[in-house]
C-alpha positions in Angstrom: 0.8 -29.2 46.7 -1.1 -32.8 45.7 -0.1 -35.8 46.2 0.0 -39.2 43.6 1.1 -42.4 44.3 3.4 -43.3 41.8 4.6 -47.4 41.8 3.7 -47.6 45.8 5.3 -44.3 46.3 4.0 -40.6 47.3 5.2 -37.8 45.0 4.4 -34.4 45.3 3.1 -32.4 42.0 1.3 -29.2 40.4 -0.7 -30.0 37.2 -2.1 -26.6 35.8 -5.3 -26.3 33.8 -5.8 -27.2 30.5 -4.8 -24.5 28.1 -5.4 -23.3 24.7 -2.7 -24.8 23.2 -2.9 -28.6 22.5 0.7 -29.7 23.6 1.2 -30.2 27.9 4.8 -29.6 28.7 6.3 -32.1 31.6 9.1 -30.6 33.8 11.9 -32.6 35.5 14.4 -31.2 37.9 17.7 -32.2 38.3 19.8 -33.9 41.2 19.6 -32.4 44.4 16.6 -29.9 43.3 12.8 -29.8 43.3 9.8 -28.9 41.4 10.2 -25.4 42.5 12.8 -24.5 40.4 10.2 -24.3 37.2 8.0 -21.8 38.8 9.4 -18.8 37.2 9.0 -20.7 33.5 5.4 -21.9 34.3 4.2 -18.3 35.0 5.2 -17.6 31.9 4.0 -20.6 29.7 1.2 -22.1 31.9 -1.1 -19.4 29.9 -1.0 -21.5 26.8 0.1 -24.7 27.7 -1.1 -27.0 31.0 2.2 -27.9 32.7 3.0 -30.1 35.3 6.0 -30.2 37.7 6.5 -33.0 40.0 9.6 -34.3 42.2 11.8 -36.6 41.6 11.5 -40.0 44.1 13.9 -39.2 47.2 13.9 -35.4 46.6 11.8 -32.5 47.5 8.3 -33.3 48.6 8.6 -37.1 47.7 10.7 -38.3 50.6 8.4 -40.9 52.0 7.7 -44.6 51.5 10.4 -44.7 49.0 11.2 -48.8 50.1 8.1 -49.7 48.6 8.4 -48.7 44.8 7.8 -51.4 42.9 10.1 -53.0 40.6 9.2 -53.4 37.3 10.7 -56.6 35.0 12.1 -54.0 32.5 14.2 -52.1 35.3 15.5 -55.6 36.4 16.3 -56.5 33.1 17.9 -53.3 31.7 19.1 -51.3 34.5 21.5 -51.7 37.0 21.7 -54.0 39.6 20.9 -54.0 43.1 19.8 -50.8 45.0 21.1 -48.5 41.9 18.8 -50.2 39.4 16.2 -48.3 42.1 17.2 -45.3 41.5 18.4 -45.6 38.0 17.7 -43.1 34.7 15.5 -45.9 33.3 13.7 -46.1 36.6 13.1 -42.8 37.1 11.6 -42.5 33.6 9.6 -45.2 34.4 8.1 -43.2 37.6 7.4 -40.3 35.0 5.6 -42.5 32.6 3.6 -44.2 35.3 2.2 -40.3 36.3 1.9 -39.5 33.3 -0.4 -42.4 32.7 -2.4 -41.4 36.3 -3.5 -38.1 34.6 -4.2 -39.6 30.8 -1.6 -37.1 29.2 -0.5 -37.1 25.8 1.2 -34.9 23.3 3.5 -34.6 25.9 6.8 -32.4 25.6 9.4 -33.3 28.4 11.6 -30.1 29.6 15.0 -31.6 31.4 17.1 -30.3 33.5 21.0 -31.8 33.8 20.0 -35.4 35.5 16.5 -34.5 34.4 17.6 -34.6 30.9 18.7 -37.8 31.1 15.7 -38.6 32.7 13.2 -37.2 29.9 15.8 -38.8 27.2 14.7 -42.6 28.1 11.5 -41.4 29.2 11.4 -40.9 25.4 12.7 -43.7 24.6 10.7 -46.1 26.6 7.3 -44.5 25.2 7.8 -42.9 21.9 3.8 -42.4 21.1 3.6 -41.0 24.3 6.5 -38.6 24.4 6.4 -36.0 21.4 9.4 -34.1 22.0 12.2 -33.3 24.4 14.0 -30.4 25.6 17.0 -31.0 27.8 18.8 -27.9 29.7 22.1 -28.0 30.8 22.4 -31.9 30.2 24.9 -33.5 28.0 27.7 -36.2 28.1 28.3 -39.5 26.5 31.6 -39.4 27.3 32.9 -41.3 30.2 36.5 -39.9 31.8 37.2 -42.2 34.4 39.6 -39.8 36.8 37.0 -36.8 36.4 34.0 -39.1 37.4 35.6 -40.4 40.3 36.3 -37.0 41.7 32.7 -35.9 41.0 31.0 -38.8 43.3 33.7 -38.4 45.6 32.9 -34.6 46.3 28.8 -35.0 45.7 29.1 -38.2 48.4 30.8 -35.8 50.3 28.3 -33.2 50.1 25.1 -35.5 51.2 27.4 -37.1 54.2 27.9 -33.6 56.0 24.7 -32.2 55.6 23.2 -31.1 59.2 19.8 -29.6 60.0 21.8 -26.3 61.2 23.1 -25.2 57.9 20.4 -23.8 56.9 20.4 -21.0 59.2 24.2 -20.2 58.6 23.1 -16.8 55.8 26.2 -16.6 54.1 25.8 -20.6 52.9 22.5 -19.8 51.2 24.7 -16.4 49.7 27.1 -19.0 48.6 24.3 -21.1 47.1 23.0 -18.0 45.4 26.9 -17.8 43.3 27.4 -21.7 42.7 27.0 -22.9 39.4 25.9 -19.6 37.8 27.0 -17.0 35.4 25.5 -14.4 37.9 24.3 -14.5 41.4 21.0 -15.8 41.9 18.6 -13.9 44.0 19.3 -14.9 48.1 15.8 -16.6 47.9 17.4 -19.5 45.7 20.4 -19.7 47.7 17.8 -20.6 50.3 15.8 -22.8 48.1 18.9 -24.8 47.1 20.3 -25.2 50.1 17.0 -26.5 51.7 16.4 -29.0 48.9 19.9 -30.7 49.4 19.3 -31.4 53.4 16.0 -32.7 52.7 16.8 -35.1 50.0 16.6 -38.7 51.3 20.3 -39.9 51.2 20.0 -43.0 49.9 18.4 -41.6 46.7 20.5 -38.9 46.9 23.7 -41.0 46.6 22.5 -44.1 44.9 20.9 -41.9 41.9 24.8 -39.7 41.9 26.1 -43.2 41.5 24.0 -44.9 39.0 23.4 -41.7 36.8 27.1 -41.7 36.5 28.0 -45.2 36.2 30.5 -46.2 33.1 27.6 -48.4 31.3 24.7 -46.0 32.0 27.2 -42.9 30.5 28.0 -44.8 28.0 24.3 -45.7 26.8 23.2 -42.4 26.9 24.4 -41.9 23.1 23.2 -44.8 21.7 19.7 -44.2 23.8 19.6 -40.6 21.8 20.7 -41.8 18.6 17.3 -44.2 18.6 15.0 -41.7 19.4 12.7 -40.9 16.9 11.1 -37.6 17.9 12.8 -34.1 18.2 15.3 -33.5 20.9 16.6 -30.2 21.8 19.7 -29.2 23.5 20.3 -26.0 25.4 23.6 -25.2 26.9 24.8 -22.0 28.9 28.2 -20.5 27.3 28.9 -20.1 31.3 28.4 -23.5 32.5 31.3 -25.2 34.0 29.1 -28.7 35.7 28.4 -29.6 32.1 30.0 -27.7 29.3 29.1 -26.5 26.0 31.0 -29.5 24.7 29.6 -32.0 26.6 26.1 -31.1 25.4 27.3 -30.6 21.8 28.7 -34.1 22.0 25.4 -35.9 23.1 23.2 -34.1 20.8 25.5 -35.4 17.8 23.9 -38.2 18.3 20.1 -37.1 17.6 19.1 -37.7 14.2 18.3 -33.7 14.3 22.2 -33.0 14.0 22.5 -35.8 11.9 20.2 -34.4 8.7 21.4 -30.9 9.1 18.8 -29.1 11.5 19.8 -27.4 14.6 19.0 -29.1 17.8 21.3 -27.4 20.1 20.7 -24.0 21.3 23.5 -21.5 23.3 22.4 -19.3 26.1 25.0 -16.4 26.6 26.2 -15.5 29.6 24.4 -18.6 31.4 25.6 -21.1 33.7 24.5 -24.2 34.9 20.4 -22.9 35.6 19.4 -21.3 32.8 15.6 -21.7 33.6 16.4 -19.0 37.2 19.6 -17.3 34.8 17.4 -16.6 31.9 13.9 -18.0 32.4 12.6 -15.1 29.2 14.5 -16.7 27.1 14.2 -20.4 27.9 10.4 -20.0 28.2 11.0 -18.2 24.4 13.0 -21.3 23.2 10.0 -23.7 24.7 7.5 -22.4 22.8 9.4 -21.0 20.0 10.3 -25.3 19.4 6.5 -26.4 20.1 5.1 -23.8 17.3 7.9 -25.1 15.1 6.8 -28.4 15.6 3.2 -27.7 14.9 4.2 -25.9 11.6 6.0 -28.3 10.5 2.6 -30.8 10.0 1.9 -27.8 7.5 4.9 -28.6 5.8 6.9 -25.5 7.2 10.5 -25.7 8.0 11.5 -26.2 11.2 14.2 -25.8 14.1 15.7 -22.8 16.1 19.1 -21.7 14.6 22.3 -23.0 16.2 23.5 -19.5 18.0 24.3 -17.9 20.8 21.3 -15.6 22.4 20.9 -13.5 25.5 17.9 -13.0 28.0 16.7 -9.9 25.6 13.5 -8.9 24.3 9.4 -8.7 25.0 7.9 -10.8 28.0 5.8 -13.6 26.6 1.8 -12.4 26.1 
């Protein structure tokens, strides 16, 4: 693990090598995760492409010094106020951009996953020649139901006030952790994993970036945020996921000029639920590069875009 200091604050990350392929793919995790969850797609695309993984501010390895990230004039201005606008979507992107700057990376791809998404999305939008593309798994919305949202902080505030130390050595919680969310059990190991990343999340970020990241004018911006964007987003969704459905994907990539001129920017995994990079890491690594070769054709004038269908977690491993 290495450490950068990122606005005043520590955050652990992995940067690979540089690879033969000029494109460097950026991975964010999602609420209550970690960097580790990407391990499985980086074995598989760090070969050609130089990845790096890093986690979020409050989660993971980056759980220290968090009261001294700076505030920038732009989160003040167009964020939210008070100690959400800290742990906003626009100021997490704005941590990304910052290490992204650290390392000099450009032709940068960002790879989402559910709040990640978002994050990538006005990481995107805040720096358009830095950002070539995005990929967002398992993230969607747009649409703000006032009844449904209120249960969800409810139970996720829940959730970060009853955490204890001894959990984690109660087996048949990570076995539960191994069945939530997903299509299929997840191997035990991940149970572990997940249930170790949610009692070492810093609650404060835990529960201010819940609350923020689901706030009615921050849902409701999400739309208009992807309907500006000028370079490629792509949507996948799991046929299986029940924490953000089919629909709700299908309804924020509407928005993307992508769906708007025809081409296919959202892409069904079958029989996937809400991790489709652990579910079916083949064939989300597949998608990845199968989107970044598309892209590079099309400067030759070649169409581009994966179709609009569902798939399945079949065929050869990557070379």
């Amino acid at each position: 693990m290495s450490v950068a200091n990122v606005l005043g604050v520590p955050h652990a990350y992995e940067l690979t090598p540089a690879a033969s392929q000029p494109e460097t793919l950026v991975f964010v995790h999602g609420w209550l995760l970690s960097r580790c969850y990407w391990q499985p797609t980086l074995r598989l695309l760090s070969p050609r492409y130089r990845c790096l993984t890093y986690d979020l501010r409050g989660f993971g390895d980056s759980t220290r010094q968090l009261e001294q990230r700076q505030t920038s004039p732009f989160i003040a201005e167009h964020s939210l106020q008070g100690e959400l606008s800290r742990y906003g979507l626009a100021a997490y992107a704005e941590d990304l951009l910052a290490l992204l700057q650290q390392f000099d990376l450009r032709r940068v791809w960002l790879v989402g996953h559910s709040l990640g998404g978002s994050i990538a999305l006005w990481a995107a939008h805040l720096a358009p020649q830095q950002v070539e593309g995005v990929i967002c798994l398992n993230a969607g919305g747009g649409i703000y139901i006032r009844d449904a949202f209120i249960q969800f902080r409810s139970a996720g505030q829940q959730m970060i006030r009853l955490r204890a130390g001894w959990l984690q050595h109660v087996p048949l919680l990570s076995l539960a952790f191994a069945n939530l969310m997903v299509a299929k059990p997840l191997s035990l190991a991940w149970g572990r994993q997940r249930l170790r990343d949610l009692l070492r999340a810093d609650a404060a970020a835990a529960r201010a970036s819940l609350l923020a990241s689901t706030a009615e004018p921050e849902v409701h911006y999400l739309p208009y945020l992807v309907s500006e964007l000028q370079q490629p987003a792509y949507f996948v969704t799991g046929t299986q996921d029940k924490v953000m459905e089919p629909r709700y994907v299908r309804h924020l990539a509407s928005f993307h000029r992508g769906f708007r001129q025809g081409d296919s920017n959202i892409i069904e995994l079958a029989q996937c639920g809400h991790f489709a990079m652990l579910e079916q890491t083949q064939q989300v690594a597949k998608l990845i590069q199968s989107v970044l070769e598309a892209h590079r054709d099309a400067a030759l004038g070649q169409p581009i875009g994966p179709s609009d269908r569902a798939v399945s977690d079949t065929g050869p491993s990557l070379p």
